[in-house]
C-alpha atoms as one frame of an Amber mdcrd trajectory, in Angstrom:
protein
  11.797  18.569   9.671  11.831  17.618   6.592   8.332  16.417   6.360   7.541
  20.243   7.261  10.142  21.688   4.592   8.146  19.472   2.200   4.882  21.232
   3.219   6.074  24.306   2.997   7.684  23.693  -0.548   4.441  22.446  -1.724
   2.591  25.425  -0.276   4.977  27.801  -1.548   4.386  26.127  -4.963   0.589
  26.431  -4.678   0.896  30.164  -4.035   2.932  30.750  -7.196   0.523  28.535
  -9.467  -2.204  31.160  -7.767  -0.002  34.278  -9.305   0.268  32.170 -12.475
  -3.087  32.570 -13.508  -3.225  36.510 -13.027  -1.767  35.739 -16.970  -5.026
  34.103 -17.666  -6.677  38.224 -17.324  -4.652  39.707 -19.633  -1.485  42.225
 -19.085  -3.557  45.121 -18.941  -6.188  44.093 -15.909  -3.451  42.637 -14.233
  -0.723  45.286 -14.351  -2.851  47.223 -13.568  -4.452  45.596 -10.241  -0.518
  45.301  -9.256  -0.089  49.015  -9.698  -3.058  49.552  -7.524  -2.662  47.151
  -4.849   1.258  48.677  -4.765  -0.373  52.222  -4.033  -2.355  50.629  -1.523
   0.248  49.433   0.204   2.329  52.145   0.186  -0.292  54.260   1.438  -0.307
  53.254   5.592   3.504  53.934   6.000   2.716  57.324   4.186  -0.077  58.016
   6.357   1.941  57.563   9.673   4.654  59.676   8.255   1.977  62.221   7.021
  -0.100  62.243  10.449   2.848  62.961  12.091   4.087  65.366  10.022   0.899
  67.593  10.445   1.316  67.096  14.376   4.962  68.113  14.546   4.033  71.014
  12.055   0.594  72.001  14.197   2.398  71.939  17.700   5.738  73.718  16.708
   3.284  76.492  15.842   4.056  77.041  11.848   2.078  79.013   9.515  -1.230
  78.471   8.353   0.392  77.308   5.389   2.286  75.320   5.965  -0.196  73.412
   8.763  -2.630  73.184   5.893  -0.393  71.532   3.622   0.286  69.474   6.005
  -3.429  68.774   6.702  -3.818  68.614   2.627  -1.052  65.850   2.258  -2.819
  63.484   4.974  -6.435  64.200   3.650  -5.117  63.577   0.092  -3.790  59.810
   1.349  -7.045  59.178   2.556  -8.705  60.425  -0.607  -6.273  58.671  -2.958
  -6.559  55.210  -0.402 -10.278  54.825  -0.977 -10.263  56.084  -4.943  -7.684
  53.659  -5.443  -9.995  51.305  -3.322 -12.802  51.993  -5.894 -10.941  51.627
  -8.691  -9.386  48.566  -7.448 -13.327  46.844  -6.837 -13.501  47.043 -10.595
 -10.265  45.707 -12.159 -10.767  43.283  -9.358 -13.708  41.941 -10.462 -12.968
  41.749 -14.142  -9.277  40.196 -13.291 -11.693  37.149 -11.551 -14.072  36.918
 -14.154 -11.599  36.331 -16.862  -9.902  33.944 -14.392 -12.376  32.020 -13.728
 -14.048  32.156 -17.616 -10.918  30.882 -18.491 -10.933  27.641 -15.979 -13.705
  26.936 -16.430 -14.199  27.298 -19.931 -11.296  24.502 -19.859 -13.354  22.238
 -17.717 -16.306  22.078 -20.380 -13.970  21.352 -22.915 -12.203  18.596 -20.668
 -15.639  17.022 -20.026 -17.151  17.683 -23.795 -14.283  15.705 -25.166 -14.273
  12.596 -22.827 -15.392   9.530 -24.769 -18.289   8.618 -22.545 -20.281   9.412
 -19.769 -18.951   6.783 -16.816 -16.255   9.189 -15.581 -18.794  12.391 -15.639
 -21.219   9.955 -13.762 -18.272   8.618 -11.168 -17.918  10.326  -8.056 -14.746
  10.970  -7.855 -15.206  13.405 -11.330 -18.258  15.276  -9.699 -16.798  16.055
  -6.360 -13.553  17.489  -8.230 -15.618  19.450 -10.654 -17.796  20.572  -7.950
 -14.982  22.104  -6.684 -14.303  23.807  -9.663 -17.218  25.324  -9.893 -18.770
  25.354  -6.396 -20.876  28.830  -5.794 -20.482  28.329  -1.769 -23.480  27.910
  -1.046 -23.088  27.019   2.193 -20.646  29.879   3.278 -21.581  32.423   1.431
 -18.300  32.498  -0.983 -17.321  31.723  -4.461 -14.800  28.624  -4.568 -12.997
  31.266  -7.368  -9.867  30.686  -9.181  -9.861  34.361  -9.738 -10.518  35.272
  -6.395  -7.495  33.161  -4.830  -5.356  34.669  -7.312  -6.400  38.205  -6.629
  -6.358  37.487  -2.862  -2.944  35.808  -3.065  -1.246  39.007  -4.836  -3.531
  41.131  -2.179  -1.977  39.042   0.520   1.449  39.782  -1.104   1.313  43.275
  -0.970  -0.182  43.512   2.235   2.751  41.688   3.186   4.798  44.546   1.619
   3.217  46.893   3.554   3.716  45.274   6.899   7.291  45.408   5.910   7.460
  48.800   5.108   5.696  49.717   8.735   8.332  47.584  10.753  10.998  49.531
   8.666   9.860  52.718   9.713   9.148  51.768  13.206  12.727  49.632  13.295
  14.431  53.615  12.708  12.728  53.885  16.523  12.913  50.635  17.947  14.374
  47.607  15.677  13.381  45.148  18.763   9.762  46.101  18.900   9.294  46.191
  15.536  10.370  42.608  14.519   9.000  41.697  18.035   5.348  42.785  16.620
   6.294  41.652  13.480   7.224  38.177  14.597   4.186  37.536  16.428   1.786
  38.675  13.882   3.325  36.304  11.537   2.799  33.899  14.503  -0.625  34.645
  15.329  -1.783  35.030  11.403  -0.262  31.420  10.739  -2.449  29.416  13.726
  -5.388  31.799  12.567  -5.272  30.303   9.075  -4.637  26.773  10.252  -7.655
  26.813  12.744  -9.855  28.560  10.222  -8.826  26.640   7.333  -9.863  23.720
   8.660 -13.691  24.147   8.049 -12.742  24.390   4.316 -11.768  20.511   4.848
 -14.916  19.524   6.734 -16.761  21.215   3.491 -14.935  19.301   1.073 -15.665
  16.263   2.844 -19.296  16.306   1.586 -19.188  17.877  -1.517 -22.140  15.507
  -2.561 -24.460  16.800   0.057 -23.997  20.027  -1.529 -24.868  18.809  -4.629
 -27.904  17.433  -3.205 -29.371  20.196  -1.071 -28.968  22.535  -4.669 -30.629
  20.183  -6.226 -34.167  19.463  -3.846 -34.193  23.721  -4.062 -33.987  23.664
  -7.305 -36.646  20.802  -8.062 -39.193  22.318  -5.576 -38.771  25.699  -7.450
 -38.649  24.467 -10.569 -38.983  20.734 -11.744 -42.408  20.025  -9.437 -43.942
  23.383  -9.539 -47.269  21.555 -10.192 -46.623  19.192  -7.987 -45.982  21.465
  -4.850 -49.413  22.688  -5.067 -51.225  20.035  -5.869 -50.085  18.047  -3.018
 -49.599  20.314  -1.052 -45.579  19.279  -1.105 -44.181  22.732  -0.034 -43.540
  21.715   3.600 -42.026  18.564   2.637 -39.471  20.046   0.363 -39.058  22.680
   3.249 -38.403  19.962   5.859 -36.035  17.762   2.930 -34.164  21.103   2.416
 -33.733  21.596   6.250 -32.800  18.122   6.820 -30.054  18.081   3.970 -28.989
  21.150   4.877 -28.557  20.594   8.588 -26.769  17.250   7.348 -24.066  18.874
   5.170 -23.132  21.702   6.685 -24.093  21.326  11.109 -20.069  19.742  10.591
 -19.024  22.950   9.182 -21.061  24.952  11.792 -19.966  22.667  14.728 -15.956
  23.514  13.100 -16.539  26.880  13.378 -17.744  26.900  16.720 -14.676  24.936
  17.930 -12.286  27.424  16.153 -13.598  30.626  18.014 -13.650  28.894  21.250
  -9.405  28.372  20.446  -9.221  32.141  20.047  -9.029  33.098  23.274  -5.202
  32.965  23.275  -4.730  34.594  19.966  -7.131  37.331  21.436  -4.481  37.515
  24.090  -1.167  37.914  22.134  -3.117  40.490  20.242  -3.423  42.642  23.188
   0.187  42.346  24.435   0.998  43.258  21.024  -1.077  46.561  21.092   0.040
  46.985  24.846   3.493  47.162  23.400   2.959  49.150  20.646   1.326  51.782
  22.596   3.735  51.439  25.808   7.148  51.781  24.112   6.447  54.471  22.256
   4.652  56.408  24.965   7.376  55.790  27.695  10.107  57.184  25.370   8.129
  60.365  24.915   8.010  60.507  28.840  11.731  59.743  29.158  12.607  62.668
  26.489  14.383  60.338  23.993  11.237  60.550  21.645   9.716  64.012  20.420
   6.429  63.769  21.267   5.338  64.432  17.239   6.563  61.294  16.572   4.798
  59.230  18.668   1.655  58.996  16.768   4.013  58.306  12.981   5.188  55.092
  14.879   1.846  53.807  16.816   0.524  54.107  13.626   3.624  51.937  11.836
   3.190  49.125  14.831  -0.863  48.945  13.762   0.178  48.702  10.166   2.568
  45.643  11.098   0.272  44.232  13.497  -2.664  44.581  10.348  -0.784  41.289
   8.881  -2.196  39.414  12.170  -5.761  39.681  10.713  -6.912  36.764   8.603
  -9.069  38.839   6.253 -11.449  37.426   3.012  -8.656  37.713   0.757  -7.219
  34.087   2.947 -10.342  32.218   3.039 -10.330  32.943  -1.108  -7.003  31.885
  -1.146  -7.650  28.222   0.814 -10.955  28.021  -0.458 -10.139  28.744  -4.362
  -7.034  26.704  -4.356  -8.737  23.601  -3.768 -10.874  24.398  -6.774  -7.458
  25.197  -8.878  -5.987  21.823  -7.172  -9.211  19.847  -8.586  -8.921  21.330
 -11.963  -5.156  20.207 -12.321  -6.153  16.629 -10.707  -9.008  16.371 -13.932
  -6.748  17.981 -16.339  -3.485  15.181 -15.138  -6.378  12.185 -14.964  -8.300
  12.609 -18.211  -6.538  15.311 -19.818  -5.192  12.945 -22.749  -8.388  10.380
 -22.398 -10.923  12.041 -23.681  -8.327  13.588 -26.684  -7.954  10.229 -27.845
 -11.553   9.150 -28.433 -10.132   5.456 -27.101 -11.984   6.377 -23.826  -8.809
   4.968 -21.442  -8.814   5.452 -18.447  -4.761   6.367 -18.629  -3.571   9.170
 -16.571  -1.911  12.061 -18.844   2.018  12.226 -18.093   1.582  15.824 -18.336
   0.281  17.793 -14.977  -0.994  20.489 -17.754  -3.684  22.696 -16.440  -7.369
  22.544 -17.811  -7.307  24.550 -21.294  -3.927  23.148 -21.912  -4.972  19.624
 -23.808  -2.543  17.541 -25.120  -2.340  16.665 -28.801  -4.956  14.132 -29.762
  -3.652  10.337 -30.771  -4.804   9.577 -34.770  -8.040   7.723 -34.493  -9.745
   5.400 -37.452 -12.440   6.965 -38.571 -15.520   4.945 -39.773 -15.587   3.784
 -42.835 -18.200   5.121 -45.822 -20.227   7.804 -44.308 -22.920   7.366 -47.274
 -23.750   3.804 -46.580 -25.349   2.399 -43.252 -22.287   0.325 -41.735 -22.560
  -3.393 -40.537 -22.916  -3.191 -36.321 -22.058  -6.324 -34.507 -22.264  -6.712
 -30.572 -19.879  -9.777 -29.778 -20.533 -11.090 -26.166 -21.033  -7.535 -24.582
 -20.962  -7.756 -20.996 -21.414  -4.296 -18.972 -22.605  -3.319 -15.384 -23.311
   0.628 -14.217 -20.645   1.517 -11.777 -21.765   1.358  -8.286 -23.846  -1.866
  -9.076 -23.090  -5.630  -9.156 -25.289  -7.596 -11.380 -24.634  -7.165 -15.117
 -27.347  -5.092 -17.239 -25.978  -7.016 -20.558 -24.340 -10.261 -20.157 -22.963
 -11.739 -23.095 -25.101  -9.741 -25.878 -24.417 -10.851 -29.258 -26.219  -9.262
 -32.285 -25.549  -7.800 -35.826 -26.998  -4.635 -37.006 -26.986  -5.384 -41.353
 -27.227  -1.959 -43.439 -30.347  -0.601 -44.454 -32.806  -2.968 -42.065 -35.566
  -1.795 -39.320 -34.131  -3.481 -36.059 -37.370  -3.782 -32.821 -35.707  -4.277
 -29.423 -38.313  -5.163 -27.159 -38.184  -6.717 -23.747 -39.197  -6.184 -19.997
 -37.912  -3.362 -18.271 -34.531  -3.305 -16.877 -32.977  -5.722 -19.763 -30.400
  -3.532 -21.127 -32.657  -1.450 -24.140 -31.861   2.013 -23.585 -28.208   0.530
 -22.411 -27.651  -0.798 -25.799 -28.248   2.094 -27.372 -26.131   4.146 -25.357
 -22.974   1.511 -26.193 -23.763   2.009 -29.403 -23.279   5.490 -29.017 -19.913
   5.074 -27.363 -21.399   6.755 -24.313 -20.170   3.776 -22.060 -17.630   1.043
 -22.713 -18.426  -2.815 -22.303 -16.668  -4.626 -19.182 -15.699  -7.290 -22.140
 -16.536  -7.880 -25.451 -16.649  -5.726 -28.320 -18.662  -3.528 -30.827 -17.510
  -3.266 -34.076 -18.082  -0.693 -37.099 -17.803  -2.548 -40.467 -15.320  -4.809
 -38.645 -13.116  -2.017 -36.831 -13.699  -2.118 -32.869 -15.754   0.993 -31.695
 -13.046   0.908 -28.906 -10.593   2.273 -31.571 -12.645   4.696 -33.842 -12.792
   8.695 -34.077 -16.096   8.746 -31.677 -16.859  12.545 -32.934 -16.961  11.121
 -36.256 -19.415   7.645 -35.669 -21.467   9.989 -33.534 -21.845  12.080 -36.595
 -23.519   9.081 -38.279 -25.671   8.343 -35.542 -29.382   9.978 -34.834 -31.091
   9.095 -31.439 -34.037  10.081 -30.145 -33.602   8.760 -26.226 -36.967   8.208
 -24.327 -35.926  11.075 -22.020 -35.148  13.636 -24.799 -34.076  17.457 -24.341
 -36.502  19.990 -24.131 -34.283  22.710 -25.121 -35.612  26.608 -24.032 -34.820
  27.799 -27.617 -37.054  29.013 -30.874 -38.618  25.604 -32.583 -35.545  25.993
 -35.587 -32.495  25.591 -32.922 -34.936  22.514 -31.208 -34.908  20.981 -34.486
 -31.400  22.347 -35.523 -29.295  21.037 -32.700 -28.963  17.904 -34.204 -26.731
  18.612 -37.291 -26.022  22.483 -36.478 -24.066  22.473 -39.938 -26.597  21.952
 -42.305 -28.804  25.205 -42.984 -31.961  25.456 -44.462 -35.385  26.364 -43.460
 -36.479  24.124 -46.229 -34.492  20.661 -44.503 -36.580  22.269 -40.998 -39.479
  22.386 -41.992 -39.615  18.533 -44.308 -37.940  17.120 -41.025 -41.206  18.806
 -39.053 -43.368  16.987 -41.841 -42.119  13.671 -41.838 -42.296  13.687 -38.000
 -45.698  15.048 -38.418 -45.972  18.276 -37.244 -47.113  20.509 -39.897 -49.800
  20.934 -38.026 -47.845  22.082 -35.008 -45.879  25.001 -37.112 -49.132  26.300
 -38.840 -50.353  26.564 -35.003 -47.736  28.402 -33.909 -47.327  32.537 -34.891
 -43.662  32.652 -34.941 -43.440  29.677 -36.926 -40.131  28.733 -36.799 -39.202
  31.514 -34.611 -41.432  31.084 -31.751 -39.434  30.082 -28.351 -40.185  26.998
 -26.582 -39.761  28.057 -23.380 -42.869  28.680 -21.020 -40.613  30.895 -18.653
 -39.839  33.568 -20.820 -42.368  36.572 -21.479 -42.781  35.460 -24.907 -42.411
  32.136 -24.625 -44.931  29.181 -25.758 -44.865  25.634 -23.914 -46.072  22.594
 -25.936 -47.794  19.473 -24.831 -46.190  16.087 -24.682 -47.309  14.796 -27.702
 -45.881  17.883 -29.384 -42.640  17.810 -27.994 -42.184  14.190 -28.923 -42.827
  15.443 -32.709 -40.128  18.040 -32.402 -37.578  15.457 -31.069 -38.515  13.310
 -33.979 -38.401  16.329 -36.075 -34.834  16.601 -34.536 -33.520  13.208 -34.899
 -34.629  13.123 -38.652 -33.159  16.146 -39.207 -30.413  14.841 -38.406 -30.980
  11.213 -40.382 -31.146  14.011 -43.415 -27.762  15.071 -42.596 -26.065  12.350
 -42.741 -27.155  10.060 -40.083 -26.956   6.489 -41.309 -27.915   4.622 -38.480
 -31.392   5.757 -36.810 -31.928   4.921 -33.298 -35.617   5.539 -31.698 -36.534
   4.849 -28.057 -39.776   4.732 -27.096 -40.870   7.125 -30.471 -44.625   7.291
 -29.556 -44.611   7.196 -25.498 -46.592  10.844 -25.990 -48.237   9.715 -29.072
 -51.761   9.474 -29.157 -53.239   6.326 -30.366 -54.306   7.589 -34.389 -50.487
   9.272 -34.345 -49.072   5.947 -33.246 -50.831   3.972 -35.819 -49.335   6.630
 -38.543 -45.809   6.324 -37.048 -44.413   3.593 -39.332 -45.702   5.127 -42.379
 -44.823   8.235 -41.972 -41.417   8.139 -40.245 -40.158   4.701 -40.543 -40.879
   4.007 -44.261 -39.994   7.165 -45.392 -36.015   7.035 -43.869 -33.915   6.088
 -47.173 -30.084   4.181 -46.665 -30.306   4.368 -43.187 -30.345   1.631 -40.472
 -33.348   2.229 -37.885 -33.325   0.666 -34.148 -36.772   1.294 -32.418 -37.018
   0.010 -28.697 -40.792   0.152 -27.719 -43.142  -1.206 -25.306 -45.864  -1.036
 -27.575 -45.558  -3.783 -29.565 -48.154  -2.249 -32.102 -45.243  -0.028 -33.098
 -42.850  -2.361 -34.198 -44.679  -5.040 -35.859 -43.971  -3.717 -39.187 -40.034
  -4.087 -38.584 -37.973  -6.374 -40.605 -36.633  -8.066 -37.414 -37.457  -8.219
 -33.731 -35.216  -8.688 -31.418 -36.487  -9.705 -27.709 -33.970  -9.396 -24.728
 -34.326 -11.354 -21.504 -31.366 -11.838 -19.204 -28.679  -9.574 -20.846 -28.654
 -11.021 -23.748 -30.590 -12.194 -26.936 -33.512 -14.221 -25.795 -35.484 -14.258
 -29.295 -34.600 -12.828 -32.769 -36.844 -12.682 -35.864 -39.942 -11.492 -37.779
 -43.220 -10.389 -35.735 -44.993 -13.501 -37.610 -41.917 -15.739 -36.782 -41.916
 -14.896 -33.442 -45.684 -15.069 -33.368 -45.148 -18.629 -34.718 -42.587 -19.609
 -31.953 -45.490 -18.589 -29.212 -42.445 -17.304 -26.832 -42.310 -14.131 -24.484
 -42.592 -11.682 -27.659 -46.274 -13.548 -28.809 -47.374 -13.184 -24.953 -46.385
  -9.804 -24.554 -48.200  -8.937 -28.332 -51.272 -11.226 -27.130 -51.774  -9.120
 -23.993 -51.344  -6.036 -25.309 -53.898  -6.507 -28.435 -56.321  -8.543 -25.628
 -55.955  -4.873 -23.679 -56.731  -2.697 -27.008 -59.656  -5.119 -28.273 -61.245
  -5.056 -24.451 -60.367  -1.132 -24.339 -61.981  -0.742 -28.033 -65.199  -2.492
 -26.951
């Protein structure tokens, strides 16, 4: 018993966080979808008093009059039910949207402000935002905060109504009205139980969902090329079909199950009309009901037996609260982490909503902003959750101010992962990285990030005009003039003369107007992006794998015409071709996790280790090539 009084508490609780967030609208949409769903329903009981009405006034043979007022008043209901109806669509609608903008607005900003990117990556983070955000794809509905709180104050008042019915029919029979009312409320509740559970087989895979949007997707529009020139389009149509079959045949096989259990509901459902039509219909036969009346209280039994149905306004209900449920469990779990810019993994003490965030802990900030700082790794040790074996293990290296750092090694020995600790984006498993002394662990991460400007191998091709490509970086500082020497220095003059737009033109080869670029003009505009941002402030320069689109004369310019041009700014460039980072002041060659060889190309040369192998091949594969 008291296991099911705590069910029903926390239920009951659920349903009043649901009318909560009719707040989140505004008090305009939302009075006024009260005030309509109120006329609404009010307008059955007034029907069945209406109807009857105009057959009491028809068969006792009144005046034209007075039968066509009669007839007016019911017509009138009808007319005012379904322009209520219409107007109720709308507010509807907007009273979800803002709902909805509102959560999920929160969630971005909840996700934007966590420190790194191993809880976005984790599982447990993507199923719950998922939820969130989930367009049902499988079943056709919106998992919609909005929608569960418009369907819960629907539900309301269509309990209202049902109340109102078994009053008026309880003024001819009080024991078949709560009799019908009773087991509508009966057969509603095992409706909703058996139907609800399909909602929990879909949850159960929320990752199958995720993967079936994302092979349509990618055959539509991330191997376009692809598709036709292998002829891939029945493969992706037998991956889709096998993914989908996978996630949802469960849900499918659920439903199934349910209808097969409604034979007995179909049952009670029949007594209960059986009744409603029988009592009513013997008591005109005995004489103890006027015959006028008998239609104003057949039509109050159907508008108490209407609660029976389990309409879409309960499957938004079930199905949006989980999505409201996840948001709270995101908000209470890294509501405060992300805030901090420690990047704990400390629950919040508050249960807060998304959108409510908790005041942010002081942070250090970094020290100097107009000097390069002093980087050290001591002993770093991480591993990528889900995996075993260490990608860094025990990585210890200082970054001094002003110097051009090469990281070279095989792949799979921790480059673009060093660069991405640097950034804060992860945390070590042990160790630390420290800023001018203070632990990274401990500083204002919006702040260091502000110093920082990295071009990552797999850089952002953004479907915007060339300025916002180039722009993004440092969206504060203005200036065609800044644009256009950061397009320069990353050598693509060219490249704007070219275009017609100039700066103006969209990158974006879906759009009507739109002009795609090659890859070796894309890399130009990231590096036109990343020194852009070097200009604004950046003081340490990170560049991985700066001239994998190059061409080989634009590869051989690199160094002097991005490299030796960057003033009072540390540079890191990770590269495979060695060619590229010869000129740097040190090289740094990792092998196992950690520091294998550290020095000059001509040291390192001298020392005839992995780095003068790996240099001997390569210039052994240009000489052959050049011949």
């Amino acid at each position: 018993m008291r296991r099911r009084l705590t069910a029903a508490s926390r239920v009951t609780s659920a349903r009043i966080r649901l009318l909560r967030l009719l707040s989140d609208a505004g008090v305009a949409p939302a009075g006024m979808l009260v005030i309509l769903q109120l006329i609404r329903a009010a307008v059955p009981t007034a029907q069945a008093l209406s109807v009857g009405h105009l057959v009491a006034v028809f068969g006792a043979g009144h005046s034209d009059r007075q039968v066509l007022g009669a007839a007016g008043l019911v017509a009138g209901l009808f007319l005012v039910d379904h322009a209520v109806w219409l107007v109720l669509t709308a507010v509807r609608a907007l009273v979800v949207k803002r709902i909805d903008g509102r959560l999920r607005a929160g969630l971005r900003t909840l996700a934007a402000d966590l420190p790194g990117l191993d809880h976005l990556e984790g599982r447990s983070f993507q199923d719950r935002a998922s939820r969130v955000v989930d367009g049902g794809m499988g079943l056709g509905r919106d998992r919609s905060a909005g929608s569960a709180a418009a369907g819960q104050l629907e539900l309301v008042f269509r309990m209202v109504s049902a109340l109102a019915a078994t009053a008026l029919l309880a003024t001819f029979s009080p024991m078949l009205a709560l009799g019908l009312l009773l087991v509508s409320l009966f057969i509603r509740a095992m409706l909703r139980r058996q139907w609800m559970r399909i909602i929990d087989v879909l949850d159960a895979d929320t990752a199958g969902q995720r993967k079936e949007y994302y092979v349509s997707a990618q055959a539509v529009i991330g191997a376009a090329k692809d598709v036709r020139l292998f002829g891939l389009s029945d493969w992706f149509a037998g991956r889709f079909r096998a993914v989908a079959t996978r996630t949802y045949a469960p849900v499918y096989r659920e439903m199934l199950a349910v209808l097969r259990r409604q034979w007995w509901t179909a049952l009670l459902t029949v007594a209960s009309a059986t009744a409603a039509l029988a009592v009513p219909a013997a008591a005109v036969l005995s004489g103890s009901l006027d015959p006028a009346q008998l239609i104003t209280f057949v039509l109050a039994a159907w508008g108490v037996m209407s609660i029976s149905s389990v309409g879409m306004e309960a499957y938004d209900i079930e199905y949006g609260l989980r999505g409201v449920e996840a948001a709270d469990e995101l908000a209470a779990e890294y509501g405060t982490s992300g805030k901090s810019g420690h990047g704990t993994r400390e629950k919040a003490e508050s249960t807060a909503p998304v959108g409510s965030s908790p005041s942010p802990s002081p942070s250090p900030s970094p020290t100097s902003t107009s000097t390069p700082p002093t980087v050290r790794f001591e002993d770093v040790v991480f591993t990528y959750p889900g995996t075993s074996r260490p990608v860094l293990d025990g990585l210890t290296v200082t970054l001094r101010p002003g110097e051009t750092v090469a990281v070279v090694g095989e792949n799979g020995v921790g480059k673009t992962t060093f660069v991405k600790l640097l950034g804060g984006l992860y945390r070590p498993d042990s160790g630390r990285i420290t800023v001018d002394g203070v632990d990274l662990a401990t500083l204002d991460l919006p702040a260091w990030r502000r110093r920082l400007a990295v071009l990552f191998q797999d850089f952002v091709r953004y479907p915007a005009s060339l300025r916002d490509n180039v722009t993004f970086a440092a969206p504060h500082l203005a200036g065609d003039g800044a644009v256009r020497n950061a397009l320069d220095r990353a050598g693509g003059t060219r490249l704007l003369a070219e275009l017609a737009d100039g700066l103006d033109t969209s990158l974006w080869s879906e759009g009507e107007d739109g002009t795609d670029l090659s890859g070796g003009q894309w890399q130009r505009v990231a590096l036109a992006r990343v020194l852009f941002a070097a200009a604004a402030g950046g003081r340490v320069l990170v560049l991985d794998e700066p001239t994998a689109h190059l061409d080989v004369r634009a590869e051989a310019e690199f160094h002097q015409r991005v490299v030796s041009r960057v003033r009072n700014t540390t540079t890191v460039l990770i590269s495979h071709r060695l060619s590229t980072v010869r000129p740097a002041d040190r090289i740094i060659l990792l092998r196992g996790g950690r520091v294998a060889e550290d020095g000059s190309h001509d040291a390192l040369m001298a020392l005839g280790g992995d780095y003068a192998r790996f240099f001997t091949i390569q210039a052994e594969a240009f000489t052959m090539e050049a011949r």
